[in-house]
C-alpha positions in Angstrom: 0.0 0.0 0.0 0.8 3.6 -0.7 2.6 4.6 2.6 2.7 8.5 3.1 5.1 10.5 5.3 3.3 13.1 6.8 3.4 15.3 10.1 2.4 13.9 13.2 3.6 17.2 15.7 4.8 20.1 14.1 5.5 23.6 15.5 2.6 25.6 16.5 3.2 28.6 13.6 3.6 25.9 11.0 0.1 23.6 11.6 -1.7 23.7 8.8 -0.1 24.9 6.7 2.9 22.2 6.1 3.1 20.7 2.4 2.2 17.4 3.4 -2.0 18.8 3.3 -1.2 19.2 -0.5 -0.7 15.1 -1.1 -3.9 14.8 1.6 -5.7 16.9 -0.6 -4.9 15.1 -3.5 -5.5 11.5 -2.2 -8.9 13.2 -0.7 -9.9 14.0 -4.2 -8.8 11.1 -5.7 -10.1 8.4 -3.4 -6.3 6.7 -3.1 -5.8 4.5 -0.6 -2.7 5.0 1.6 -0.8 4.6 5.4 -0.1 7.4 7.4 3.4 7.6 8.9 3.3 10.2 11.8 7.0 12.1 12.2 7.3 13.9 15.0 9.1 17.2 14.0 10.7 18.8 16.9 11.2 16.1 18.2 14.2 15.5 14.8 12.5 12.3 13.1 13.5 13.9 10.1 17.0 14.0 10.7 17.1 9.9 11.0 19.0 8.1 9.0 16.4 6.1 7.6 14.7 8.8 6.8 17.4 11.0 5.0 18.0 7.5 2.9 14.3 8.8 1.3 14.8 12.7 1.6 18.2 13.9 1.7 16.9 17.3 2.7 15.3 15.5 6.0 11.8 17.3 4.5 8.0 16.4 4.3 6.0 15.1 2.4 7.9 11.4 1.1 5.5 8.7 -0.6 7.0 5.4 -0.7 4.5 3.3 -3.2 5.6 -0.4 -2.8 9.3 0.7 -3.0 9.1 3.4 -5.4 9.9 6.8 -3.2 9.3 10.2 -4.5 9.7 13.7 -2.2 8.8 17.2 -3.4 4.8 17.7 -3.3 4.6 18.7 -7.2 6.9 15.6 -7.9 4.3 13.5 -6.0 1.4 15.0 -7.0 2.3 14.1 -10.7 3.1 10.6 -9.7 -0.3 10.4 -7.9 -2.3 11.5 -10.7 -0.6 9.7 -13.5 -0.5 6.6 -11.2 -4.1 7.1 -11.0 -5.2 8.1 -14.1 -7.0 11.5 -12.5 -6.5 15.2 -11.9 -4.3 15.2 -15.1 -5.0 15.0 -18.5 -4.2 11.9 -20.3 -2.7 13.5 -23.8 0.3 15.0 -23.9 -0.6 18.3 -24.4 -3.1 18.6 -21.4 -0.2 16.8 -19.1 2.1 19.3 -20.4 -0.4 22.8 -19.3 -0.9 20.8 -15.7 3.1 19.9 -15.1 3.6 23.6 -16.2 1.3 25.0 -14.0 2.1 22.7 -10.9 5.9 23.8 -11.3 5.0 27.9 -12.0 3.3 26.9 -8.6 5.9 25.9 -6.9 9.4 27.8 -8.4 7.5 31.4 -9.3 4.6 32.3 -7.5 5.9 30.3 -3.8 9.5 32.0 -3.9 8.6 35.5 -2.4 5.3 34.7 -0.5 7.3 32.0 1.6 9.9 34.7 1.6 7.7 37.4 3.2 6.4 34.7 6.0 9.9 33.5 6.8 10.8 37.5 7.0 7.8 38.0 9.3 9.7 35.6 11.9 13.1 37.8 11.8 13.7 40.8 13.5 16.4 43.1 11.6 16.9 47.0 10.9 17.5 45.5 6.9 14.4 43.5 6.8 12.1 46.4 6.1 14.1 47.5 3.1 14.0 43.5 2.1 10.2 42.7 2.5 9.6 45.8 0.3 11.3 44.0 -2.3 9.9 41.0 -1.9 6.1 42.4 -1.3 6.8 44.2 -5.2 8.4 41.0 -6.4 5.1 39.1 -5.1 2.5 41.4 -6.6 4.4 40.9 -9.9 3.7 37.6 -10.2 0.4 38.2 -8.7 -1.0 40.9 -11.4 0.3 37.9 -14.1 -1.8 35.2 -12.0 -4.7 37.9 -11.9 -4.5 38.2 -15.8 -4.4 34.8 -16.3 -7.4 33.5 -14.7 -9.7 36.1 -16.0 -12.6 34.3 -17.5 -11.0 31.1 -16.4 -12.6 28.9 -13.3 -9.0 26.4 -13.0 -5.1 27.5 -13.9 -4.6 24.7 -16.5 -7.3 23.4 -18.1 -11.4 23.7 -18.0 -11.4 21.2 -14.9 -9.9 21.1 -11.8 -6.3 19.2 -11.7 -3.6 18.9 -9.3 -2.0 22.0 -10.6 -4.7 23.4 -8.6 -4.4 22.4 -5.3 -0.7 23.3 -5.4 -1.2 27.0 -6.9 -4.2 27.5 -4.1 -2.0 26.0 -1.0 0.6 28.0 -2.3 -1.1 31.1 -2.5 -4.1 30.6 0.1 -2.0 29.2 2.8 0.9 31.7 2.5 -0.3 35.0 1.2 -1.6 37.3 3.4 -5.1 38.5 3.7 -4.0 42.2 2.2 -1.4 41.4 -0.4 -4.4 39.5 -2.2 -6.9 42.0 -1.8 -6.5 44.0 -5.1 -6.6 40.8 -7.2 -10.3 39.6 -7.5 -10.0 36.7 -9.6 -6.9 35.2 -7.4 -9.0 35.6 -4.3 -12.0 34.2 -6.3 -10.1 31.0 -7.7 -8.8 30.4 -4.1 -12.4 30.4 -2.8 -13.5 28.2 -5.2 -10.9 25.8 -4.8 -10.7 25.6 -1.1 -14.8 25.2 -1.4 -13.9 21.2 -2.4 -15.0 18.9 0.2 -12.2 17.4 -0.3 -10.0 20.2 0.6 -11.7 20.1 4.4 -11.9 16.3 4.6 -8.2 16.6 4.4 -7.5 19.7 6.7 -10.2 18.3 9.7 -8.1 15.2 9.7 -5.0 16.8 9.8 -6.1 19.2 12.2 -7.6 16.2 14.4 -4.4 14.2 14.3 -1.3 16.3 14.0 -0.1 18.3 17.7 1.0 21.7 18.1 4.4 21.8 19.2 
């Protein structure tokens, strides 16, 4: 069976929204069966041996299908999908809008919204001057989302594919409340996507299981 590695204790500022809820999300929507292994994070279960053997980076989320191991959630979102023939299209051109999409999720739109949060935790006379920066490098990429999904309900294609649940954890997790206020059709999208059942049968259960450090 499809064994997942997923939090079971996490720090208190970083429940909910850890990257493992993207693969819950997915398996939620796509009816997958799969084991739960609980790692404890502060208390280093990442930093194992056995466990760096799967991630060298000591990170979550890891899915270890009978021997095949993948890391990185857009990585195992594609596996998932493909694996299960849904959330992705089956010709090669649909595939290639959703991979697209799942990566612009993950290497352009998360680099400066996880900057700002991990700025938010520092305290420095040069971090003003930085999250600027960052804030203008955000809203650029942004205004392109905004542009883009005028007129359109999903970011790849006419349905809903694992491309988005990564751009909407991405954005609705991380971004805050008044960076996304001027974009109506971002905030929109998010709402619609977080809406999915399945996007709260996978948060209650996360919630109900993994501690607060």
């Amino acid at each position: 069976m499809l064994r997942l590695y997923g939090f079971s204790r996490v720090n208190k500022f970083a429940r909910g929204n850890t990257r493992d809820l993207r693969v819950l999300w997915a398996l939620e929507e796509m009816s997958m069966p799969f084991e739960l292994v609980g790692i404890d994070h502060p208390a280093r279960e990442l930093e194992t041996e056995v466990y760096r053997a799967m991630n060298p980076f000591a990170q979550i989320p890891v899915i270890d299908d009978d021997g095949v191991v993948v890391s990185e959630s857009a990585a195992i979102l594609i596996y998932l999908a493909k694996q299960a023939g849904q959330l992705i299209p089956k010709d090669p051109a649909g595939e290639a809008q959703v991979v697209r999409w799942c990566l612009a999720a993950v290497n352009t739109v998360e680099f400066p919204l996880l900057a700002l949060q991990v700025m938010s935790f520092v305290k420095s006379d040069d971090a003003p001057a930085h999250r600027a920066q960052m804030t203008e490098h955000a809203k650029r990429h942004l205004g392109g989302l905004e542009r883009w999904l005028s007129g359109r309900e999903f970011v790849a294609t006419d349905a809903f594919t694992i491309a988005d649940i990564l751009m909407t954890h991405v954005i609705g997790v991380e971004a805050e409340a008044e960076l996304l206020a001027p974009y109506m059709h971002v905030r929109a999208y998010i709402d619609r996507c977080r809406a999915r059942p399945a996007w709260h049968r996978a948060l209650d259960a996360y919630c109900a299981r993994v501690e607060a450090a």
